[in-house]
C-alpha positions in Angstrom: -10.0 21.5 11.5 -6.5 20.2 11.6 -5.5 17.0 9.9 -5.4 14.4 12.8 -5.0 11.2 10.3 -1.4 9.4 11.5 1.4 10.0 8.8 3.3 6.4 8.1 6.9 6.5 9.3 9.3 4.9 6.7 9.8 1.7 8.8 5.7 1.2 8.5 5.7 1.9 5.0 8.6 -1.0 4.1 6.9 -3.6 6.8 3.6 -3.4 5.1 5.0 -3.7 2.0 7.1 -6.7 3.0 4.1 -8.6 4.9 2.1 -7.9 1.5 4.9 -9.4 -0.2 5.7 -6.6 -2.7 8.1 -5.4 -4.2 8.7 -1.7 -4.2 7.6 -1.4 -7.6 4.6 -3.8 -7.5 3.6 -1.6 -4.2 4.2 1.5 -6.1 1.8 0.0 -8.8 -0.9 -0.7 -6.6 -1.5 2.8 -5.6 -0.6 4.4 -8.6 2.9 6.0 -8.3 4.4 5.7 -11.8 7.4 4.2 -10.5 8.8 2.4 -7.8 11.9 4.8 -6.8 8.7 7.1 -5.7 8.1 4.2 -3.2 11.8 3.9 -2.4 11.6 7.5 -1.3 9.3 7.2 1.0 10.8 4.0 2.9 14.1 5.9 2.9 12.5 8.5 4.7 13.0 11.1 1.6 9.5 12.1 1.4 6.3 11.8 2.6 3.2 9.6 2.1 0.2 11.1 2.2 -2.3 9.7 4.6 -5.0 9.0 1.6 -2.3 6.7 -0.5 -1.0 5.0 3.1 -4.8 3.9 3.6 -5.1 2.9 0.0 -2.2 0.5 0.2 -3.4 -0.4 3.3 -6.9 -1.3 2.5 -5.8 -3.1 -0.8 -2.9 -5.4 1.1 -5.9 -6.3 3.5 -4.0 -4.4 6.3 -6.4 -1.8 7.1 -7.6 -2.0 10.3 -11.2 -1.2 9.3 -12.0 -2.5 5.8 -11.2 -5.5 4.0 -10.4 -5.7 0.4 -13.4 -7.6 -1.9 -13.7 -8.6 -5.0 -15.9 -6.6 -6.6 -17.8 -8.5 -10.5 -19.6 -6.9 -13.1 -21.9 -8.5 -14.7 -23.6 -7.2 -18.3 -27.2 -8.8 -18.3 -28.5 -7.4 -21.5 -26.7 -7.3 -24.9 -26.5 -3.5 -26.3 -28.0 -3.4 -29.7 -25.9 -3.1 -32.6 -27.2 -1.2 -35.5 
């Protein structure tokens, strides 16, 4: 089954990250690129984002068309034993 998911064009990938109000290294942080000339490359068009790191960012940014970012709490109810 060929892969029909839409591959981000450079212009995409710096608009999101401008309306999210990032800079290239806090976007590259989000997603987990170690750096942020890996995101640099891809809004200069010098390689490619995958689809699964484009949605990430998406979703986290609150730009994904389908899901919205929550905030997600973790409670500890009981008290683990110390002996």
């Amino acid at each position: 089954m060929p892969n029909t998911k839409p591959i981000p064009t450079p212009a995409e990938i710096a608009l999101a990250r401008e309306v999210a109000g990032l800079t290239q290294s806090q976007a590259a942080e989000l997603v987990f690129l170690g750096a942020g000339q890996r995101w640099a490359e891809y809004e200069r068009g010098l390689r490619v984002m995958d689809y699964s790191r484009w949605e990430l960012f998406a979703i986290k940014t609150g730009q994904h068309p389908d899901y919205k970012p929550t905030k997600a709490k973790f409670v500890i109810t009981a008290k683990p034993k110390l002996t």
